[in-house]
DOGU-694637 format. One line per field, with one value per residue (C-alpha): x, z, y; residue number from 1; residue in one letter; chain. Coordinates in steps of 0.25 Angstrom, whole numbers, plus 2048, in hexadecimal, padded with zeros to 3 digits. Each point is the difference from the previous one (the first is absolute). Example, Ala and Ser with C-alpha at 12.3 -4.5 7.8 and 13.67 -1.06 7.14 Angstrom:
! residues 2
u: [831,806]
w: [81F,7FE]
v: [7EE,80E]
n: [1,2]
res: [A,S]
chain: [A,A]
! end
This chain:
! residues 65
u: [800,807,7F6,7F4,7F5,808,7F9,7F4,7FF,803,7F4,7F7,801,7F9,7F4,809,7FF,804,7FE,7FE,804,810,809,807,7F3,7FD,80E,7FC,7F4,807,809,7F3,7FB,80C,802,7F2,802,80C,7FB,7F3,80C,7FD,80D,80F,80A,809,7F4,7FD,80E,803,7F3,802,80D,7FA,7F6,80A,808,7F4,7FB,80E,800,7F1,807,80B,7F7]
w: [800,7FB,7FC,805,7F6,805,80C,7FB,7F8,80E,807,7F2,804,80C,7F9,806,7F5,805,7FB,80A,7F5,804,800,80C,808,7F8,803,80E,7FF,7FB,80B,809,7F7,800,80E,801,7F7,809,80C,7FB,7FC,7F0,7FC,802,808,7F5,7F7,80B,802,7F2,7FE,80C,7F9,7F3,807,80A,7F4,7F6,80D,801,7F2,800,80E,7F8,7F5]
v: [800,80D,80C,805,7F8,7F2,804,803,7F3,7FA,809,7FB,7F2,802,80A,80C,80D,80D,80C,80D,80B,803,7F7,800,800,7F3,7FA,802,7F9,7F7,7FE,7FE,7F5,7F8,801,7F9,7F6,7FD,800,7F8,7F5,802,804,7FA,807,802,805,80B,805,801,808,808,803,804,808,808,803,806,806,809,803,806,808,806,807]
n: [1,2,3,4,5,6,7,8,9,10,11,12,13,14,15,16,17,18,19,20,21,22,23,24,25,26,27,28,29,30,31,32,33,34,35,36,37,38,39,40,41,42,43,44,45,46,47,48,49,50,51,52,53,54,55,56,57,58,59,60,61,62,63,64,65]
res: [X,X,X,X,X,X,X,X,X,X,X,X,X,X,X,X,X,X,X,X,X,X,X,X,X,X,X,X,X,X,X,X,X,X,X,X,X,X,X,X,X,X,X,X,X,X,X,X,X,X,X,X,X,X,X,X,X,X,X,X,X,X,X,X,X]
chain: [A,A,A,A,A,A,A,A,A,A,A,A,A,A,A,A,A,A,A,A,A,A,A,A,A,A,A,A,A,A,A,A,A,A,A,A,A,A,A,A,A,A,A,A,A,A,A,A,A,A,A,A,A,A,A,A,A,A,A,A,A,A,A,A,A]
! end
């Protein structure tokens, strides 16, 4: 998992679309739902940290514009 729509594709699996209008406010939401799907036992550890990752690093970049 490398880019931002790998984890999209990953939230997809689960019938997870979001779209809140900017797109850092979706990378958050993002976050949120992963975190769920982990806590709730959906996801592997090693799918959640690489997403996190993925997600921490989109997050920054949205922060610096």
């Amino acid at each position: 998992m490398k880019t931002l729509y790998d984890v999209q594709q990953l939230l997809k699996k689960f019938g997870i679309y979001v779209y809140v209008g900017k797109r850092k406010w979706d990378i958050e939401v993002m976050a949120l739902e992963l975190d769920h799907l982990h806590d709730a036992g959906l996801v592997s550890k090693d799918e959640f940290i690489q997403a996190k990752i993925v997600l921490k690093h989109e997050h920054a970049i949205e922060e610096n514009k």
